[in-house]
C-alpha positions as CSV (number, residue, x, y, z in Angstrom):
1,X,0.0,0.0,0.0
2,X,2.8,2.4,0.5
3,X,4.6,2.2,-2.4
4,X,3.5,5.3,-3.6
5,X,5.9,6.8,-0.9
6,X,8.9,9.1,-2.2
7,X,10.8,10.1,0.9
8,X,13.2,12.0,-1.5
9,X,10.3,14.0,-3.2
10,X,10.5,17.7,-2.0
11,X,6.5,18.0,-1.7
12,X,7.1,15.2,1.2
13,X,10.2,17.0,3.0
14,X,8.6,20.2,2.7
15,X,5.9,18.7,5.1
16,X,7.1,14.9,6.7
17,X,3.8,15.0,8.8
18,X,1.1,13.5,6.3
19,X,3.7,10.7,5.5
20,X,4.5,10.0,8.6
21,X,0.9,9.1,9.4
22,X,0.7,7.0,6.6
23,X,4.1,5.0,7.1
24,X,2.8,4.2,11.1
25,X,-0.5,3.1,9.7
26,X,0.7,0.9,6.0
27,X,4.3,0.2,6.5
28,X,5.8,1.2,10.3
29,X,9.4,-0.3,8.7
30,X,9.5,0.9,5.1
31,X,12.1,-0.3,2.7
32,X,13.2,2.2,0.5
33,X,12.7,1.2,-3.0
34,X,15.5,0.0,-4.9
35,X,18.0,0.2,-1.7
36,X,18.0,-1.9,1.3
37,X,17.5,1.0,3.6
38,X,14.6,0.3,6.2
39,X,12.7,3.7,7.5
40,X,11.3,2.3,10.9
41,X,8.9,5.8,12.1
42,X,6.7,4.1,15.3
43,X,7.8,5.1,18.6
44,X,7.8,1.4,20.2
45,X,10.5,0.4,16.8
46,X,12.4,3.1,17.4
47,X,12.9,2.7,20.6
48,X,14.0,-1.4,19.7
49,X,16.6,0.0,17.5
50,X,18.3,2.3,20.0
51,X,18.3,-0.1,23.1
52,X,19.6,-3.3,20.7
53,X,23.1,-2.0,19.5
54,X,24.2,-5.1,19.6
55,X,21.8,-5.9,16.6
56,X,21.9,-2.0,15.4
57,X,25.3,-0.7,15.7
58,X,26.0,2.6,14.7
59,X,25.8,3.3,10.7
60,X,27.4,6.0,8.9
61,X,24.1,6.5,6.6
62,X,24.4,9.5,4.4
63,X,28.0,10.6,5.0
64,X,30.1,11.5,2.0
65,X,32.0,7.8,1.0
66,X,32.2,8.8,-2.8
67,X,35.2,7.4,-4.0
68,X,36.6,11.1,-5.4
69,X,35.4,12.6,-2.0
70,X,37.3,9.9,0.0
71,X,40.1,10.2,-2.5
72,X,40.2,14.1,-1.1
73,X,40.2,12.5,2.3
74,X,43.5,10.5,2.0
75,X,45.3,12.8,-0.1
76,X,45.2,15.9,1.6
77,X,43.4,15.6,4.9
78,X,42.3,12.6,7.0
79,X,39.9,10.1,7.3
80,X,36.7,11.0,8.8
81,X,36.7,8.3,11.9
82,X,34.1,9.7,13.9
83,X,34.6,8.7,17.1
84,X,31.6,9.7,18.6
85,X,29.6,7.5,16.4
86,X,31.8,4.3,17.1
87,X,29.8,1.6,18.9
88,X,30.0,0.3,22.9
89,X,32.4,0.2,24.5
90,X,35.0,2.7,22.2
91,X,32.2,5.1,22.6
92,X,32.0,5.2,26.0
93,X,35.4,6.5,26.5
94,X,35.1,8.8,23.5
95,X,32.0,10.3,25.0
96,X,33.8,10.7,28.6
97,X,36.3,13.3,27.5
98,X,33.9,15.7,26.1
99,X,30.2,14.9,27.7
100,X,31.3,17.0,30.6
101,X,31.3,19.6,29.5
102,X,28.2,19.8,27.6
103,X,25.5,18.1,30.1
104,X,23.4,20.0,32.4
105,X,26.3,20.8,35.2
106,X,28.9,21.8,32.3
107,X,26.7,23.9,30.3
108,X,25.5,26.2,33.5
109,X,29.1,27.2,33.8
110,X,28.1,29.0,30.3
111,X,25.4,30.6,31.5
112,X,26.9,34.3,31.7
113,X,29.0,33.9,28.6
114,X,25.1,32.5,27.0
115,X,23.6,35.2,28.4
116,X,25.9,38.1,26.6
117,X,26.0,36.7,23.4
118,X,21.9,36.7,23.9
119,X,21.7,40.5,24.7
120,X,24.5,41.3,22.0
121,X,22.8,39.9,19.1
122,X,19.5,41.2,20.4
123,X,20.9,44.5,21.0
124,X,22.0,44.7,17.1
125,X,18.2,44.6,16.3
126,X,15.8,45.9,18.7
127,X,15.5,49.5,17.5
128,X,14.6,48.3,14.0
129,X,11.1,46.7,14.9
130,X,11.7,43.8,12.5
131,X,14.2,41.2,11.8
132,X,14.7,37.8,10.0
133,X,14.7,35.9,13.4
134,X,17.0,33.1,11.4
135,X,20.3,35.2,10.6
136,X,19.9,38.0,13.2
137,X,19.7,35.4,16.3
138,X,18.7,31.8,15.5
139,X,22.1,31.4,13.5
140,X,24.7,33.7,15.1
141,X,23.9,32.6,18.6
142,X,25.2,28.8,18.9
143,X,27.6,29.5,16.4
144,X,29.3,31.9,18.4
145,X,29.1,30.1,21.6
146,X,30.7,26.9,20.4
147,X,32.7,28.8,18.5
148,X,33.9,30.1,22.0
149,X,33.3,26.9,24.1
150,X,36.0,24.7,21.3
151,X,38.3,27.6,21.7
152,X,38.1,29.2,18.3
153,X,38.4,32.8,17.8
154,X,35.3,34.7,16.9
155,X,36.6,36.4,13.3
156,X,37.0,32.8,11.8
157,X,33.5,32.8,11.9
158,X,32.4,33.2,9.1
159,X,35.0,30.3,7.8
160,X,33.4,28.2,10.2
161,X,30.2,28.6,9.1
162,X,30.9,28.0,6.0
163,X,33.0,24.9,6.1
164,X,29.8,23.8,8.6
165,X,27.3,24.0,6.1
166,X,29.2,22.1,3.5
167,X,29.8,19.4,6.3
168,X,26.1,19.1,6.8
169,X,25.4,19.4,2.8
170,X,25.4,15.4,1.7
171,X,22.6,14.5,4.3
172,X,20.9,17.0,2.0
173,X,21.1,13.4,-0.3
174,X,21.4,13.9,-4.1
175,X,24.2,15.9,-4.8
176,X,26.3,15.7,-8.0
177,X,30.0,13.7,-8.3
178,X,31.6,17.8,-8.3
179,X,29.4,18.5,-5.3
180,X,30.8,15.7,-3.6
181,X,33.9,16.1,-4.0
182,X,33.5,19.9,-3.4
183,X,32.1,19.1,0.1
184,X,35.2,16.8,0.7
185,X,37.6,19.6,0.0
186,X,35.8,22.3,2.7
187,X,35.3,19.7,5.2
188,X,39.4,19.2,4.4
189,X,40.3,22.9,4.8
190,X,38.5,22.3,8.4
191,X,40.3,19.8,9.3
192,X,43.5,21.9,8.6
193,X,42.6,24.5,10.6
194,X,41.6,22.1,13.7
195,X,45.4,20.7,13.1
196,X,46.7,24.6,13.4
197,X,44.3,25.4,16.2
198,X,45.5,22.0,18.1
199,X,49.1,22.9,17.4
200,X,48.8,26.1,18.7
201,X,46.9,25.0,21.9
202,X,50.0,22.5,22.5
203,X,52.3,25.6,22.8
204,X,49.8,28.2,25.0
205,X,46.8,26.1,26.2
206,X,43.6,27.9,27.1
207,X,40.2,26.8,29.2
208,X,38.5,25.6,25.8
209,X,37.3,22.0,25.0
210,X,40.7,22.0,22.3
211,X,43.3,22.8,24.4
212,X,41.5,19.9,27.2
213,X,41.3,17.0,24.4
214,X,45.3,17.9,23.3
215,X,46.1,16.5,26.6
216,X,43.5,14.1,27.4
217,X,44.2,10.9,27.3
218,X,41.6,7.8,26.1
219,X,40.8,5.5,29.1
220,X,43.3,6.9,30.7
221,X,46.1,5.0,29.2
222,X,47.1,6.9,25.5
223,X,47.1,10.6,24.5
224,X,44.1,10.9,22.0
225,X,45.9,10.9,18.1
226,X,45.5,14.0,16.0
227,X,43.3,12.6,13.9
228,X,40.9,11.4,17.0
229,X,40.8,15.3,17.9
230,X,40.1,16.8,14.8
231,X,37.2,14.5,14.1
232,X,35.7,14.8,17.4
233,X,35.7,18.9,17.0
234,X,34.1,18.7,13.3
235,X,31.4,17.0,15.3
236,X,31.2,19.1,18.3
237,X,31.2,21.9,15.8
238,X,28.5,21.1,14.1
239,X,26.1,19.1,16.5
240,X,26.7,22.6,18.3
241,X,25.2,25.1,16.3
242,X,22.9,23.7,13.1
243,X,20.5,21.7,14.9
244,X,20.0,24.2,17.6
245,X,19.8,27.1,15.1
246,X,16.6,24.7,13.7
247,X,15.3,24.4,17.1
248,X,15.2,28.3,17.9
249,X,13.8,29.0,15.1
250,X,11.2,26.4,15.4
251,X,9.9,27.3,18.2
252,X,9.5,30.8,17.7
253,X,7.3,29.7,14.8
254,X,5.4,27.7,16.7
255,X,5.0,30.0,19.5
256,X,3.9,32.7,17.3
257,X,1.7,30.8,14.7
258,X,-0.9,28.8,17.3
259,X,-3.4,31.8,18.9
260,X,-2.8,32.4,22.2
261,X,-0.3,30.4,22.8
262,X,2.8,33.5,22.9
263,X,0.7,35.4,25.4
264,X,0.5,32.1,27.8
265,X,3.9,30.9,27.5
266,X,4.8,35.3,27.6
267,X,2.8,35.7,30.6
268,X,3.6,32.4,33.2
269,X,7.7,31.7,32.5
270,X,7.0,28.1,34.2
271,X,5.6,27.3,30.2
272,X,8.7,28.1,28.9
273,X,10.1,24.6,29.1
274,X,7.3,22.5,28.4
275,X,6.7,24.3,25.6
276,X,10.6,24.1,24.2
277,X,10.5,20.0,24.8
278,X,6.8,20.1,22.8
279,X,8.5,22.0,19.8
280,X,11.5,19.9,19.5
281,X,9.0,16.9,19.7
282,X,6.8,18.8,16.4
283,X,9.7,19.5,14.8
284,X,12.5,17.3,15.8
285,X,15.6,19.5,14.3
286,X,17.2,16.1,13.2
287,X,14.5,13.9,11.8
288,X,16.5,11.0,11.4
289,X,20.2,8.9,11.9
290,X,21.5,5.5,10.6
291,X,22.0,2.3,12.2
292,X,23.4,-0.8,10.4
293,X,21.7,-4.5,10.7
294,X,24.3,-6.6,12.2
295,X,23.4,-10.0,12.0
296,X,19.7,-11.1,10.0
297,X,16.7,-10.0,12.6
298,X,13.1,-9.4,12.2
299,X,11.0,-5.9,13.1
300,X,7.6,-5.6,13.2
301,X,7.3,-8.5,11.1
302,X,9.5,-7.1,8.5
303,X,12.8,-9.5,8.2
304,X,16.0,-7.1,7.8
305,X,19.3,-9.2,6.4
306,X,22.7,-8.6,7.8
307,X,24.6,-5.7,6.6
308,X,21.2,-3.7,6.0
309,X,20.6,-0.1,6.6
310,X,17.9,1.2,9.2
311,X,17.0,4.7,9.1
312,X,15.4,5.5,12.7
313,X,13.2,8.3,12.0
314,X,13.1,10.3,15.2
315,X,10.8,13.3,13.6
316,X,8.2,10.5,13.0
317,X,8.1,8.5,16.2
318,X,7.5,12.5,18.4
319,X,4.5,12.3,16.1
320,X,3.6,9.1,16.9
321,X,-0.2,8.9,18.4
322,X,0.6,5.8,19.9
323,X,3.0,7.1,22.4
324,X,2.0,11.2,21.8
325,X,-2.0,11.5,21.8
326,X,-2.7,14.2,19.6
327,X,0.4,14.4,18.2
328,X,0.0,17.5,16.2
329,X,-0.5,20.1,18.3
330,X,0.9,21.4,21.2
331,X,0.0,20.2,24.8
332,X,1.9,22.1,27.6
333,X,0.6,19.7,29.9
334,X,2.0,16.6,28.0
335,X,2.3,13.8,31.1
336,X,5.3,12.1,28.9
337,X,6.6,15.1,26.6
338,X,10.2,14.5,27.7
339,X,10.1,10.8,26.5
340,X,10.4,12.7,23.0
341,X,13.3,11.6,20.9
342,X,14.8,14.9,19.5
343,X,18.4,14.0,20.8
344,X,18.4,10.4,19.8
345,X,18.6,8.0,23.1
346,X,21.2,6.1,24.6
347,X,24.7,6.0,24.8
348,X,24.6,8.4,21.5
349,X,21.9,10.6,22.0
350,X,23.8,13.6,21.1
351,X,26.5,15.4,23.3
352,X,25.4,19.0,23.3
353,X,22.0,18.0,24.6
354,X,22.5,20.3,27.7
355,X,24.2,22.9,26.0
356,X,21.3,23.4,23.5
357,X,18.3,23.4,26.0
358,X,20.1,26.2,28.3
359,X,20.5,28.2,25.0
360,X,17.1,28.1,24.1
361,X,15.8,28.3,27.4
362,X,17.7,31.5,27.9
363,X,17.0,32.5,24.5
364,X,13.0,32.3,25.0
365,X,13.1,34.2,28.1
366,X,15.1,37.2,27.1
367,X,13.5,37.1,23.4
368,X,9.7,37.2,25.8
369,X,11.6,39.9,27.8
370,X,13.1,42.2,25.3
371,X,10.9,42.0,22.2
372,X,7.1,43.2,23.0
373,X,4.4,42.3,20.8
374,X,6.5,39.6,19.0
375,X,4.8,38.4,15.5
376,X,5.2,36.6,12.0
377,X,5.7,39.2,9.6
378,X,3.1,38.9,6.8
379,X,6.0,38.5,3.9
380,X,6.9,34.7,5.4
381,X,6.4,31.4,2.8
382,X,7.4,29.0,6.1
383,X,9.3,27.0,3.3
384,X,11.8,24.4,4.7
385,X,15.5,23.2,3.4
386,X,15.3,20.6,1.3
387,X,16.6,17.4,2.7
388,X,16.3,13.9,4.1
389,X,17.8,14.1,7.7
390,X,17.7,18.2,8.9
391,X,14.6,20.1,9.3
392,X,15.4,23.8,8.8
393,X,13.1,26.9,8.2
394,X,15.0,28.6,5.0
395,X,13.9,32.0,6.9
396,X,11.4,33.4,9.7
397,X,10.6,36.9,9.8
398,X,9.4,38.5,12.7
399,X,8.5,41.9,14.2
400,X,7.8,43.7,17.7
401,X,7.4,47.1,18.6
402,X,10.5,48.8,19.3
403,X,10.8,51.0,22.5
404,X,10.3,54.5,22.2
């Protein structure tokens, strides 16, 4: 019955939501035709995947393994080993050097640094009554706090940034043989300038996550390799700013588009979390990751051969009814709402977890605060990025009414 499904069509990324209803009702572990790539959306399957790893290790999915792009890799940078996507019990000791200082107790030491950046960016705006909520604040403001927190100075920016978005490009799917190889060559400049940055933390070593991992040591017995250390900041770097940029600008979206729900959430603070944990649920900024089969195993009646691909489609299991009544609208007083699975579960639900909820809680406060009379502008499409794994609003204007 669902064969008619084209999870690569723009019409269906532009809106997951009417897909995902049909994949939990006809085919709850979907094989995408012509591959043997398994889409599993219900909550109760994705939630199999995640806890079996002996089954479902960790997959590299839609990463950039084209043969000129690898080629690029070996010749003039290194190998993209990922360790914080190896499998138990590597990751473990990968995810001890760095979880630290991104959880809950890590990320509060940020809070005055988070806090500055906040007012800064708004500052830049306020008097002007309108702004495109995306690049005046959603953007700049985790980008310039990892950018900070791994030790990087603020004018490489813009470099950053850059070599960022062509890092997240292939999940984007579809790109050309040039493209690919083009992505491999940015992501390769990065890497350079990690090395640099590494060297020159050996020689003057700061209170930054860089100069911490060039002298940490893995399970205590071996300083980390070179290699280990740029790969693990490329992926600090970017699980640090793109999917929270999605997430901020999310849920001012949300909070703006359903009536009355900005004057609630404005008028008792005590909302304000509930109501970021019900947004990331809607609109889960990463809506899916890879896992490989491992040996031949069955799911939900579906058989799944060794050496398989299972996509576990996290966007589609927070909008699973089963496990989220009315999963389409916004219920502050969700009993379960933080069983969502926005940030993955397990032993790799993502690092920066802690770090990205203080942002936007801090965010949403002083944005409630400093911004009166916050609205969508009327000249908004609400058009997404194109793309199979991120969920990002292209742009989201806004306007308030400035101080006088």
């Amino acid at each position: 019955m669902a064969s008619d499904i084209d999870l690569f069509d723009p019409a269906t990324q532009e809106s997951w939501f009417p897909t995902y209803r049909r994949l939990h009702a006809e085919a709850p572990v979907f094989q995408i035709p012509g591959t043997t790539t398994y889409v599993v959306s219900r909550y109760a399957d994705v939630m199999h995947v995640l806890r079996h790893q002996d089954v479902f290790p960790s997959g590299t999915g839609l990463t950039n393994r084209h043969a000129g792009a690898v080629q690029v890799y070996q010749d003039r940078g290194w190998d993209r080993i990922a360790p914080l996507s190896v499998n138990p019990p590597e990751h473990r000791e990968y995810r001890k050097l760095v979880d630290h200082f991104f959880d809950a107790t890590g990320s509060a030491l940020y809070a005055e640094t988070i806090q500055a950046v906040i007012d800064e960016l708004i500052d830049s705006f306020l008097d002007d009554g309108q702004a495109d909520f995306m690049q005046a604040f959603a953007l700049p403001l985790p980008v310039r706090m990892i950018t900070r927190l791994l030790g990087f100075p603020d004018e490489d920016i813009d470099r950053l940034k850059a070599w960022s978005t062509a890092w997240v490009l292939p999940f984007s799917g579809g790109l050309t043989d040039e493209q690919q190889v083009w992505v491999a060559e940015q992501v390769v400049e990065f890497q350079t300038y990690i090395q640099e940055r590494l060297d020159e933390k050996r020689l003057t070593p700061g209170d930054d996550v860089l100069s911490k991992l060039s002298v940490a040591r893995y399970n205590d017995e071996r300083p980390l390799t070179d290699p280990e250390i740029i790969s693990i900041i490329d992926h600090l770097y970017i699980g640090g700013n793109e999917t929270t940029t999605f997430a901020l600008a999310s849920a001012v979206w949300i909070l703006l588009r359903e009536p009355g729900l900005y004057e609630r959430v404005r008028d008792d603070r005590s909302l304000v979390v509930p109501f970021l944990e019900e947004s990331m649920r809607l609109e889960s900024p990463t809506q899916g990751l890879y896992r490989r089969v491992a040996r031949d195993t069955e799911l939900a009646g579906v058989a799944l051969p060794e050496g398989a691909t299972v996509h576990i489609r996290y966007g589609a299991a927070n909008r699973d009814g089963d496990m989220f009544p009315d999963p389409d609208n916004v219920d502050l007083e969700r009993p379960n709402m933080l069983r969502h699975v926005a940030f993955s579960l397990g032993e790799h639900r993502c690092p920066g977890e802690g770090l990205s909820r203080l942002e936007q809680r801090m965010a949403l406060n002083t944005i409630l605060d400093r911004l009166p009379g916050l609205r969508l502008s009327a000249d908004n499409d609400f058009t997404h990025a194109p793309g199979f794994v991120l969920r990002a609003l292209n742009r989201l204007n806004v306007a308030w009414t400035p101080s006088t």
